[in-house]
C-alpha positions in Angstrom: 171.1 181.7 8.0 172.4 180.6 11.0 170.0 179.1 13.8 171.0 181.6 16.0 169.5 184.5 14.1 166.6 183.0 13.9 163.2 184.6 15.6 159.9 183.3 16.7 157.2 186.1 16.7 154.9 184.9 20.3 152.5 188.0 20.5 150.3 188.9 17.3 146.6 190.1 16.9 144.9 189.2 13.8 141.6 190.8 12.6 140.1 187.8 14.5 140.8 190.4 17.8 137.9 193.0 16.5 138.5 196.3 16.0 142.2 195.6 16.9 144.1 193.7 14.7 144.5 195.4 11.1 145.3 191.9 8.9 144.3 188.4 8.1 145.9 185.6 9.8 146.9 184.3 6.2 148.7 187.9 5.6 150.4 187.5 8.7 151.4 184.0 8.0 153.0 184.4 4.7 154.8 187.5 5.7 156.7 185.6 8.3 157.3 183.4 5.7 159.1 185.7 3.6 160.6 187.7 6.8 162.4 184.0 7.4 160.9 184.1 10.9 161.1 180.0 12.9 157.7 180.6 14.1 154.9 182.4 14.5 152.0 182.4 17.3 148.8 183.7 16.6 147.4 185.5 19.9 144.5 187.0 19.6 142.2 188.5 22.8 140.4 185.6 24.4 140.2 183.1 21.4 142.0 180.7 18.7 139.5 181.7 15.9 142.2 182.9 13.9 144.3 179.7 14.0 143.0 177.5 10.8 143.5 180.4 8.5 147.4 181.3 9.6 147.7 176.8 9.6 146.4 176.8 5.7 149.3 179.3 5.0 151.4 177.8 7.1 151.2 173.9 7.0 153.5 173.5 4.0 156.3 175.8 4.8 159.0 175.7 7.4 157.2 178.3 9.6 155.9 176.7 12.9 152.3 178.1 14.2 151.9 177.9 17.7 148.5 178.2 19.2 147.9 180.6 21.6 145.8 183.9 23.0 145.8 187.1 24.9 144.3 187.7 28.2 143.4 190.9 30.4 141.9 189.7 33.6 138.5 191.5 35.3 140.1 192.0 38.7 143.5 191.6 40.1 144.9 189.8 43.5 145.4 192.1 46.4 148.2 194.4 46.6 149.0 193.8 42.4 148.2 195.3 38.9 146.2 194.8 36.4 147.1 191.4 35.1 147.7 191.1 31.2 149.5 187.5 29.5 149.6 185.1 27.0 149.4 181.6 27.1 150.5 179.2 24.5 149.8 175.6 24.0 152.3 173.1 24.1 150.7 170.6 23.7 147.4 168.6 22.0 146.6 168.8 25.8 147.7 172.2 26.6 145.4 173.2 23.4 142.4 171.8 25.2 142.9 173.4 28.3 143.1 176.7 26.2 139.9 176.4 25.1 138.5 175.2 28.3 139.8 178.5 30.2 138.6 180.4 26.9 135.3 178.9 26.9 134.6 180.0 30.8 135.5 183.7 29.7 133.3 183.9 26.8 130.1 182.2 28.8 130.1 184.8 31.7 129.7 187.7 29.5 127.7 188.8 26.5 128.6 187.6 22.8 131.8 189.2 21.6 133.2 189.9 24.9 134.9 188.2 27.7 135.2 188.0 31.4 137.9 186.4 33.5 139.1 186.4 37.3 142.3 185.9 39.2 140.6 183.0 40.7 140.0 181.4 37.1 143.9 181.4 36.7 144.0 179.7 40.2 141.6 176.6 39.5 142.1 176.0 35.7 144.7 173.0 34.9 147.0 175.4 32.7 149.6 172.5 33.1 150.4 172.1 29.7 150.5 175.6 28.7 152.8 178.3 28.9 152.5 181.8 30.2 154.1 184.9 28.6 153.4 188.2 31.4 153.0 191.6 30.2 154.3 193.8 33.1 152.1 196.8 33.8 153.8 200.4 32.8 155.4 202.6 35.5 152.2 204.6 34.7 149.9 202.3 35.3 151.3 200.8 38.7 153.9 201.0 41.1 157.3 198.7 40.8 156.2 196.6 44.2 152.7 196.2 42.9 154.2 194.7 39.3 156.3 192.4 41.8 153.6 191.2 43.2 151.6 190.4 40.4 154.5 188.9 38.9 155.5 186.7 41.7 152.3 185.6 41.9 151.9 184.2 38.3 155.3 182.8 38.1 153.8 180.3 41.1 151.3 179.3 39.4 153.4 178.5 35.8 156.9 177.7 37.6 159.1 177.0 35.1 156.0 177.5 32.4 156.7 181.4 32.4 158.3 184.1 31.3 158.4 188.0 31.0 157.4 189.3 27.5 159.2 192.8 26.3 158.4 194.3 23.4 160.0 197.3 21.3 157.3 199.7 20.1 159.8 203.0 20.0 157.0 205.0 22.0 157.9 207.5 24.6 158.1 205.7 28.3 159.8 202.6 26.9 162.9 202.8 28.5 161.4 202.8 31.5 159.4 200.0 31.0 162.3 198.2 29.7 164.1 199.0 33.1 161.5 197.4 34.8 161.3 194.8 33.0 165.1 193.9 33.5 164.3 194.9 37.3 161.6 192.3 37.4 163.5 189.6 35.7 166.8 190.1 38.1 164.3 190.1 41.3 162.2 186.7 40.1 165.0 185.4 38.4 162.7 185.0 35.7 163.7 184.6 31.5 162.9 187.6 29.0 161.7 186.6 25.9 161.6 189.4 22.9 157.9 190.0 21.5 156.9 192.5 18.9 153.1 193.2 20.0 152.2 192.9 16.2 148.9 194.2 15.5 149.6 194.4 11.6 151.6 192.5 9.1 152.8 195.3 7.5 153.2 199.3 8.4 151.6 200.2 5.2 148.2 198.8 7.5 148.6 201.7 10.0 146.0 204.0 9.0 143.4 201.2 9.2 144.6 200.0 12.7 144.0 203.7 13.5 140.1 203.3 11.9 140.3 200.4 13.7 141.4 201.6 17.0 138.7 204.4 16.4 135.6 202.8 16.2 136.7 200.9 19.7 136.6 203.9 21.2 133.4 205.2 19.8 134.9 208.5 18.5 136.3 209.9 14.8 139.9 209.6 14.1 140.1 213.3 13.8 138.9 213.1 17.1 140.9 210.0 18.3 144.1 211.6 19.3 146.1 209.7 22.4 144.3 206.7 21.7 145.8 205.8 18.7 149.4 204.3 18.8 152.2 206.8 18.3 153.6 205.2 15.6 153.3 202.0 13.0 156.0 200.1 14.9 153.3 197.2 15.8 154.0 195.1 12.6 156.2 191.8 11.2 159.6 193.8 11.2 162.8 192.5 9.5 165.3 190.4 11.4 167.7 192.7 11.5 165.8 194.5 12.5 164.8 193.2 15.6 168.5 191.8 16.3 169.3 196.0 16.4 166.3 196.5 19.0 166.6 193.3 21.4 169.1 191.7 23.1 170.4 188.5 21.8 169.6 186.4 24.3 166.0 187.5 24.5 165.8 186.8 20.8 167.3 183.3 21.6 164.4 182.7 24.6 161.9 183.1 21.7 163.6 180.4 20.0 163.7 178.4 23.2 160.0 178.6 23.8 159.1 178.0 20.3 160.5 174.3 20.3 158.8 173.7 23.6 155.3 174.0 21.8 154.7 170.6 20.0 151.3 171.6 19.1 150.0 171.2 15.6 146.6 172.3 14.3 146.5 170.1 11.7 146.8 167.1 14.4 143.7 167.8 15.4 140.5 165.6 14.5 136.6 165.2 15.1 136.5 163.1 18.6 133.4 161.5 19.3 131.8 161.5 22.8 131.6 158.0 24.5 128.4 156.5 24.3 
C-alpha cells in the first residue's frame, strides 16, 4: 500500500472516557493494526489513562500511538462558542505539558470530573503540543461566533492547529461540513479528517448506547435523541474513509501524525532533585 493511502486515526475515546467510550484501548489498538491504519491517537476526555494499554498492543507493530486528549472548556471568550479540541503531544515535552493542563482540570473539580477555562488555555505553555478544533454545529452557534472562537485558538497554537472534520452520516452534516470548509477558507487554516471513534467495532453499538444511557440518567427505552443516530463512530476501513473524505484531509492526518515524536515507552521514573 502506497503511503499515500495511508490514515492516521487523531480522535478516539476508549472506555478510559466513562460512560462514553464502548472498547478497550488494546481493542482499539489491534484493530488499527489490522485496519493497516499509520497511526492511532488515543483521546480520551481530560486524561491519558488509556495510553499504556493501547502502547502494550502497539509497541511492537508498525502502528504509531500518539498521546493525546479531549477537552470541552467551562466557559467560552466573549462573543464565541462553546469551545471543544484536542491536543496532542509532540513531544517528551509537549507530553508533560499535557498532563500539567490535565492535572489543573482535574484539581478544580470533584473526582471523576473536570473543569477548565478559556483563561487556562491562555496561560498554560501548550508550546509543544498541537491543537485539533472541533467547530460548534450551525445548531449550536452562529457562523461569526465559530469565527471567533476559531480565530481565537488558532492565535494561540499558530501553526500548531488545525480544524478536525469528521464523517458520522447523521442528519445536519452537510452543513457542518460547509462550515467547516467556510472556516478553513476564512482562517486559512488545514482540515484534517477524524473519525470521532467511540468504538472499535460497530458490533459495540448497543453498548455505547447502555453506555450513553446511564450518562444521562435515564433507560435506553427512554433514551431516544440522546443516543447517536447510527453506529458510524467506530475504526472503519480505509476505503472506506478515502470514499467519505477528501484526499487531502486524509493526507493532513498523515502530516500531523509524523509531527508527534512522542513515545510512551520513552518515558522513565525521574527523580526529584535533592
Amino acid at each position: 500500500m502506497d503511503e499515500s493511502d495511508g490514515y492516521a486515526e487523531l480522535f478516539c475515546f476508549s472506555n478510559f472516557t466513562f460512560l462514553t467510550g464502548a472498547s478497550h484501548p488494546h481493542e482499539l489498538a489491534e484493530r488499527a493494526k489490522e485496519l493497516g491504519y499509520t497511526a492511532l491517537a488515543i483521546t480520551d476526555a481530560c486524561s491519558v489513562a488509556g495510553i499504556p494499554r493501547a502502547w502494550a498492543a502497539l509497541k511492537d507493530s508498525p502502528v504509531k500511538l500518539i498521546t493525546g486528549s479531549w477537552f470541552e472548556l467551562d466557559d467560552a471568550p466573549p462573543d464565541t462558542s462553546t469551545v471543544r479540541f484536542i491536543l496532542l503531544a509532540r513531544t517528551r515535552k509537549g507530553y508533560g505539558q499535557l498532563c500539567q493542563f490535565i492535572t489543573t482540570a482535574r484539581r478544580r473539580a470533584d473526582k471523576g470530573q473536570y473543569r477548565l477555562l478559556h483563561s487556562d488555555i491562555e496561560t498554560h505553555d501548550l508550546d509543544d503540543c498541537l491543537c485539533l478544533w472541533l467547530p460548534a454545529s450551525p445548531a449550536e452557534a452562529s457562523a461569526d461566533q465559530a469565527l471567533s472562537c476559531g480565530e481565537w485558538l488558532s492565535r494561540l497554537f499558530e501553526h500548531r492547529f488545525w480544524i478536525a472534520a469528521a464523517r458520522t452520516l447523521e442528519s445536519g452534516e452537510e452543513q457542518q461540513l460547509a462550515r467547516i470548509r467556510w472556516l478553513s477558507g476564512h482562517m486559512c487554516c488545514p482540515v484534517t479528517a477524524t473519525g470521532e471513534v467511540h468504538m472499535h467495532s460497530r458490533e459495540r453499538q448497543p453498548l455505547q448506547d447502555v453506555l450513553t444511557a446511564l450518562r444521562n440518567h435515564t433507560s435506553l427505552e427512554n433514551a431516544g435523541h440522546c443516543l447517536f443516530q447510527n453506529g458510524e463512530r467506530y475504526l472503519r476501513p480505509l476505503p472506506v474513509l478515502q470514499r467519505l473524505f477528501p484526499g487531502a484531509w486524509l493526507k493532513e492526518s498523515l502530516h500531523i501524525a509524523q509531527l508527534c515524536t512522542f513515545e510512551p515507552g520513552s518515558l522513565r521514573y525521574e527523580y526529584p532533585p535533592d
